[in-house]
C-alpha positions as CSV (number, residue, x, y, z in Angstrom):
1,X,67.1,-103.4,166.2
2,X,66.7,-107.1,166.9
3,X,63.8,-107.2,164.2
4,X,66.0,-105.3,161.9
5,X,69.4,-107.9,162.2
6,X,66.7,-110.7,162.2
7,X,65.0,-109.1,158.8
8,X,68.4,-108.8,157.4
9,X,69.8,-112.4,158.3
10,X,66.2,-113.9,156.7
11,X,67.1,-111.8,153.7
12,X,70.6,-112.7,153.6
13,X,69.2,-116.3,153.7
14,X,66.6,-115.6,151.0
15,X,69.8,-114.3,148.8
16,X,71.7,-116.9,149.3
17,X,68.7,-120.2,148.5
18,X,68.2,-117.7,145.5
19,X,72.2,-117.7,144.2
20,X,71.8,-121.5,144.8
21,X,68.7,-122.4,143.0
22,X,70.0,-120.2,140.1
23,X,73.5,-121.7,139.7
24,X,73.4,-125.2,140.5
25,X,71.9,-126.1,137.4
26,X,75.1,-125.2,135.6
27,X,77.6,-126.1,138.4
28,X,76.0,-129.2,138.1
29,X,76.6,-130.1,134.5
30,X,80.6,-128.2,135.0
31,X,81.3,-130.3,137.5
32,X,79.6,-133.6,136.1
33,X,81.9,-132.9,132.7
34,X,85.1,-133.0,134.8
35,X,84.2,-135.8,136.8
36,X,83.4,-137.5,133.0
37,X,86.8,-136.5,132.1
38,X,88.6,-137.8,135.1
39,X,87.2,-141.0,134.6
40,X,88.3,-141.2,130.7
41,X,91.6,-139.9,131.3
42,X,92.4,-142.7,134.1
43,X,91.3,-144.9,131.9
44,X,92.9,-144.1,128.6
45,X,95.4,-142.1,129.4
46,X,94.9,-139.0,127.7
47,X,94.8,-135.6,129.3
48,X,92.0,-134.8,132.1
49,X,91.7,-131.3,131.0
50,X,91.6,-132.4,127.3
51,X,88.6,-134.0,127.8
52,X,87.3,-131.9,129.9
53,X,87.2,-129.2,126.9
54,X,86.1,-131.8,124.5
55,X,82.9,-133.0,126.1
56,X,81.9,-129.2,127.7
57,X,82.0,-128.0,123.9
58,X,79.6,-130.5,122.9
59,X,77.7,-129.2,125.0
60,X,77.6,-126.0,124.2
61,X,73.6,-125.6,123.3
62,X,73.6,-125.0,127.0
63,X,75.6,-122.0,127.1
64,X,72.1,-119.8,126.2
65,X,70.0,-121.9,128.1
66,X,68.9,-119.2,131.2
67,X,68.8,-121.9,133.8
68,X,72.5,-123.1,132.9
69,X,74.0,-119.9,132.0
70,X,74.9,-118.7,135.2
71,X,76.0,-121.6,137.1
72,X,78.6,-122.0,134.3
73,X,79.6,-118.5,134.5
74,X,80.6,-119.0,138.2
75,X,82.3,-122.3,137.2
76,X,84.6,-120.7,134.4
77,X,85.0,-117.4,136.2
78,X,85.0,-117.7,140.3
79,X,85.8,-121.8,140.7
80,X,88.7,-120.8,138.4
81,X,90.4,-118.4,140.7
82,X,90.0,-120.6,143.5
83,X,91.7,-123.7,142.4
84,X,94.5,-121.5,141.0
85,X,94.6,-119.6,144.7
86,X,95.1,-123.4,145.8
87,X,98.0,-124.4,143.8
88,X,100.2,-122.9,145.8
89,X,100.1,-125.4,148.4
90,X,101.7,-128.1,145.7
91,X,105.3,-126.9,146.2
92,X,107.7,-125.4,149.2
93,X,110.6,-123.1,148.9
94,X,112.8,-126.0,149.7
95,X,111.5,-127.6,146.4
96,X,112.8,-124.5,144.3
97,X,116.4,-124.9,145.9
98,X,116.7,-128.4,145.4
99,X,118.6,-128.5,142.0
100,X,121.5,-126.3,142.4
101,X,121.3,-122.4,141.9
102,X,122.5,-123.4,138.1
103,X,119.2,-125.0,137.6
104,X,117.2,-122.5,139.6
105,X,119.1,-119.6,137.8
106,X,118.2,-121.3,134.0
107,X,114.7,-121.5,135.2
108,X,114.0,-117.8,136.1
109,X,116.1,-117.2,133.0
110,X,113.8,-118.8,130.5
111,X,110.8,-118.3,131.7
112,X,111.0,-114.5,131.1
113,X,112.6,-115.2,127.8
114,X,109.6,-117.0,126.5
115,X,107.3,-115.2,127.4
116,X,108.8,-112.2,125.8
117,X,109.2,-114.7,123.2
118,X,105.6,-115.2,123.2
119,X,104.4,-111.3,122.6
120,X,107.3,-111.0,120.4
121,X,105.9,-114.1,117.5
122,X,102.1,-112.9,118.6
123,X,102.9,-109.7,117.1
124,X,104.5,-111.0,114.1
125,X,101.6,-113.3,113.5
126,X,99.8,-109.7,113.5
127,X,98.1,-111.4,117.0
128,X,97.2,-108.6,119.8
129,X,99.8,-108.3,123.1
130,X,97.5,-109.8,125.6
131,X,97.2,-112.8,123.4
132,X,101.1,-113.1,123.3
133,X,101.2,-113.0,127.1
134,X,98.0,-115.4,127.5
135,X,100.3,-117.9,125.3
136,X,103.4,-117.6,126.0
137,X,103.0,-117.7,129.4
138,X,100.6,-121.0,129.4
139,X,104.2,-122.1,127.6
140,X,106.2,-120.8,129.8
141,X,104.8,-121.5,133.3
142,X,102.4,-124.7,133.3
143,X,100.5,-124.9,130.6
144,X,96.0,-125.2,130.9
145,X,96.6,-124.1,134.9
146,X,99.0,-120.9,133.5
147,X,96.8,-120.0,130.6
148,X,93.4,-119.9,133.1
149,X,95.2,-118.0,135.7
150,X,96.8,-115.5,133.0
151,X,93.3,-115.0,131.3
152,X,91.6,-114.1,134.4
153,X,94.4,-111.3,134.8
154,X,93.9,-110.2,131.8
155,X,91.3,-107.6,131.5
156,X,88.0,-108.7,130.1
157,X,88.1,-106.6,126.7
158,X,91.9,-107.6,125.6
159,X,91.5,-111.4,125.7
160,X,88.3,-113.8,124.1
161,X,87.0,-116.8,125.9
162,X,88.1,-118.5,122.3
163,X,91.4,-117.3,122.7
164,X,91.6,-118.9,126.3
165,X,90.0,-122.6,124.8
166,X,92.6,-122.4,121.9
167,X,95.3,-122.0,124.2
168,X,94.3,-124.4,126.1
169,X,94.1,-126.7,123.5
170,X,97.2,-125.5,121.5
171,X,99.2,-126.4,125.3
172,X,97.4,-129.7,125.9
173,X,98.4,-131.1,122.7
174,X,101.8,-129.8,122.3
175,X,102.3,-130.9,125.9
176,X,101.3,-134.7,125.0
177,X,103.3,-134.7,121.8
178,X,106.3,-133.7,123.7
179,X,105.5,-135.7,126.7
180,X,106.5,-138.8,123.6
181,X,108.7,-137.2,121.8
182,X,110.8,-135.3,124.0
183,X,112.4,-138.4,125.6
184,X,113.6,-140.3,122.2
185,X,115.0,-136.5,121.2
186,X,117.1,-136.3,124.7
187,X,118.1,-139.8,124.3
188,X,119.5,-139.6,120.6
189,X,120.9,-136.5,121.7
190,X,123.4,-138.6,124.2
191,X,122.3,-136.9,127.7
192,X,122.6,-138.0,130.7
193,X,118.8,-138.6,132.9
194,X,120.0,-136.0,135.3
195,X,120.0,-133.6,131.9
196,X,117.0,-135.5,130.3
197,X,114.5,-135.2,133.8
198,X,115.8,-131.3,133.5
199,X,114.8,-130.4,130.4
200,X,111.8,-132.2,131.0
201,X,110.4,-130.1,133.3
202,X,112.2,-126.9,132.1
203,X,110.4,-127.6,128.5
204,X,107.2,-129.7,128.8
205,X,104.1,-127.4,129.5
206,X,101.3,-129.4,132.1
207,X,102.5,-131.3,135.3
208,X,101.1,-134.8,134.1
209,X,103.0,-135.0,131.3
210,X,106.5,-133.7,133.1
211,X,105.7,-136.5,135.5
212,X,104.7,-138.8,132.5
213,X,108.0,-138.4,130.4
214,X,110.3,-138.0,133.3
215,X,109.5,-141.3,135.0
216,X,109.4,-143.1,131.2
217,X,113.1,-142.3,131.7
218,X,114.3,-143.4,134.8
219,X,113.4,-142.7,138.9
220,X,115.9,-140.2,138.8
221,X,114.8,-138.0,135.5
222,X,111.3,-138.0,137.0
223,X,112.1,-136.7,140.2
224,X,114.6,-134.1,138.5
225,X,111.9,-133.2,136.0
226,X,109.1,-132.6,138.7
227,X,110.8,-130.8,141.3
228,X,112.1,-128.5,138.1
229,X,108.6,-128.0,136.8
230,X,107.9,-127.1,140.8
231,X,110.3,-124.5,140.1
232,X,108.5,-123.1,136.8
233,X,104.8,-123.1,138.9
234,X,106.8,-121.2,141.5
235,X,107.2,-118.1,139.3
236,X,103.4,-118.0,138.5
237,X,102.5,-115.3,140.4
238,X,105.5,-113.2,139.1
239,X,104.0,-113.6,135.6
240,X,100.5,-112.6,136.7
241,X,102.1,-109.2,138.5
242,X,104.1,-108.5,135.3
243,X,100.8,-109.1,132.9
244,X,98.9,-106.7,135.7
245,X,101.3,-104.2,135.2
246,X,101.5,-103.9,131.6
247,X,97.5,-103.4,131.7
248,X,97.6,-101.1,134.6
249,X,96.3,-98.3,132.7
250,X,93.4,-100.4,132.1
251,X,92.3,-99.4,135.8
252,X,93.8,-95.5,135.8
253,X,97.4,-96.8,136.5
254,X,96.7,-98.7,139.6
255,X,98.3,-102.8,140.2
256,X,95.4,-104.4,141.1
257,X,97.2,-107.6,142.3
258,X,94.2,-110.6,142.3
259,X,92.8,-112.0,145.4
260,X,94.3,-115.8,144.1
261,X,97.9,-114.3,143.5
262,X,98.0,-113.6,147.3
263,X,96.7,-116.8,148.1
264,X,98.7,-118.6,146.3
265,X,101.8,-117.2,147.5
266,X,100.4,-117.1,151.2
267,X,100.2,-121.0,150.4
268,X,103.4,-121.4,149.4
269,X,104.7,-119.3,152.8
270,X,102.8,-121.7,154.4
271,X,103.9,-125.3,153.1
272,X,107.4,-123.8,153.2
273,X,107.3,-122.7,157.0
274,X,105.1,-125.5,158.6
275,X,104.5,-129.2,158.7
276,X,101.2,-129.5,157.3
277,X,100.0,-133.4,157.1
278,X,100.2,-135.2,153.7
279,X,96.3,-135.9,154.2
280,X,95.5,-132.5,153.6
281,X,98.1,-131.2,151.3
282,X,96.6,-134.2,148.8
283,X,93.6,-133.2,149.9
284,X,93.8,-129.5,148.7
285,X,95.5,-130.9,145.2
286,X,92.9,-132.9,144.5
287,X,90.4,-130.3,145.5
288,X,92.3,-127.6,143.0
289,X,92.7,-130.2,140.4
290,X,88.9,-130.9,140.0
291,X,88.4,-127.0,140.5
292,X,90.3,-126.3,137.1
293,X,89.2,-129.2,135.6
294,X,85.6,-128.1,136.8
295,X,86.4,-124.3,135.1
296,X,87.4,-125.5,131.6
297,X,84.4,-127.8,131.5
298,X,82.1,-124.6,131.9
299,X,84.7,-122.1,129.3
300,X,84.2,-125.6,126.6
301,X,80.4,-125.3,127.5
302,X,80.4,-121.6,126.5
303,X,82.4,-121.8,123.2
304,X,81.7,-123.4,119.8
305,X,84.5,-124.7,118.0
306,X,83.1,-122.6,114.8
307,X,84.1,-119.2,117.5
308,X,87.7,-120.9,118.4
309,X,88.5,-121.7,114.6
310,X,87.0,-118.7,113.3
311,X,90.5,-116.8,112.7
312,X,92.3,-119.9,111.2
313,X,95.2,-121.6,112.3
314,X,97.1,-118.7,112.9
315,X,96.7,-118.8,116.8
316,X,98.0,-122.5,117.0
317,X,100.4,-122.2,115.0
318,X,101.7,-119.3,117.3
319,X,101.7,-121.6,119.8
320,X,103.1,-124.5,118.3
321,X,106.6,-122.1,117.4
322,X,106.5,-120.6,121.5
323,X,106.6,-124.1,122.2
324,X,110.0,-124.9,119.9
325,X,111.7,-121.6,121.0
326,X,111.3,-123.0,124.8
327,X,112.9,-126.3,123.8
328,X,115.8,-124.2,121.7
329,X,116.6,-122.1,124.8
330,X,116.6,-125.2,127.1
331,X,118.9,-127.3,124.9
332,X,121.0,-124.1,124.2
333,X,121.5,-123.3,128.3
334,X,121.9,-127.3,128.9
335,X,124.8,-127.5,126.7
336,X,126.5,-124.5,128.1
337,X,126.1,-124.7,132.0
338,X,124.8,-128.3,132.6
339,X,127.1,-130.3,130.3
């Protein structure tokens, strides 16, 4: 029996030097992309996970290359899931309830509202459902982080890997233009910063640019906008159950609710209920941040930009209304309970 546990431990070993030796070559080039576009994006300014999808699709003569192929699997696929799981730990239930229940209430308001907003214009830009909830919630929730995490819901045959880059894409940019614009708009339009740092974070789609445009306003819009934005990451699992269950029949009518979900809420429990060090919780942010950015580096490696072009503009374009139907419905519920 000894000989038997020691046969299957060697083996088990064996396995494991094998999975290393077979994915490290592509880890290795994910991983170097995002620390590339960590470095440009401190630097310049510009969005991490922008660059991040920039440089991987110039590289993406690698994609059929068999020593790369599978490390850059695991890096789009499984390092994706895990540094969703760990966003949870970014925000307590005490951040949710800071605001007011007015706030809180216009929050878990909109959010549904665009993403049925988002399937509804998919549809009428002929574009299929899952696309519709891979968008509008990326609009709706928190942009690139969303739009991973939706996609690896999603099941395999309903949504493209060009489909995931595009959106991607079609959030990072709409995010930076707003993270400009949306500032002179609130200005001109006479609010207050308390207003300003709330539609911020109820309108903008990434975290870096919530923080960006809320702090170009004043201390107080950029705490308002992040804790709001806190609110909208909150309500990512919910969306991820509700895109589960509208392809339950994909798995014979069961909710297979993913491994990360749970993690991400157990986090959340977590932060909420216990006094965890600001070492580690920076730690773990950092850690999840580089995960992601890690993730989109492989997903640029595997698609050419011939693939996420290949259907036109109609996808971004899709996009690019979700994103001005989110900012209607903000304006429109500011003027009637926050003014």
């Amino acid at each position: 029996m000894m000989r038997l546990e020691g046969l299957t431990v060697r083996g088990g070993c064996a396995q494991m030097r094998d999975w290393c030796q077979t994915t490290k070559g592509g880890l290795l080039i994910a991983g170097t992309i995002a620390l590339a576009a960590s470095f440009l994006s401190e630097h310049y300014g510009a969005p991490a996970m922008l660059f991040a999808l920039l440089i991987g699709m110039a590289f993406h003569f690698l994609a059929s290359d068999e020593r790369a192929e599978p490390g850059i699997t695991f890096a789009s696929k499984t390092v994706l899931r895990i540094g969703v799981a760990l966003l949870g730990l970014r925000l307590t239930f005490a951040d949710v309830a800071a605001l007011g229940w007015a706030p809180v209430i216009g929050i878990l308001v909109l959010v549904p509202l665009t993403l049925a907003a988002g399937v509804g214009i998919a549809r009428l830009f002929r574009r299929p459902l899952a696309f519709g909830f891979l968008s509008g919630g990326a609009v709706a929730i928190c942009g690139a982080s969303a739009a991973l995490a939706i996609a690896a819901v999603l099941p395999k045959r309903h949504v493209k890997e060009e489909d995931v880059l595009l959106t991607v894409v079609g959030v990072t940019a709409m995010s930076t233009l707003a993270m400009v614009l949306y500032p002179v708009l609130f200005s001109t339009l006479g609010l207050t910063e308390t207003e300003s740092g709330y539609l911020i974070g109820a309108t903008i789609h990434d975290v870096a640019q919530v923080v960006g445009a809320g702090y170009s306003v004043s201390e107080v819009a950029g705490d308002v906008a992040t804790v709001t934005k806190l609110q909208r990451v909150a309500l990512l699992p919910v969306v991820l159950i509700a895109v589960a269950l509208s392809f339950r029949r994909e798995t014979g009518g069961a909710i297979g609710l993913p491994w990360f979900v749970v993690v991400f809420t157990l986090l959340m429990i977590l932060r909420s209920i216990l006094p965890l060090p600001e070492t580690l919780i920076v730690t773990v942010n950092d850690i999840s941040r580089f995960m992601l950015l890690t993730a989109i580096a492989a997903l640029g490696v595997k698609t050419s930009l011939d693939q996420i072009f290949a259907n036109g503009p109609r996808r971004m374009i899709i996009i690019g209304v979700e994103t001005l139907t989110l900012l209607a419905l903000a304006l429109g519920f500011a003027w009637m309970f926050l003014g």
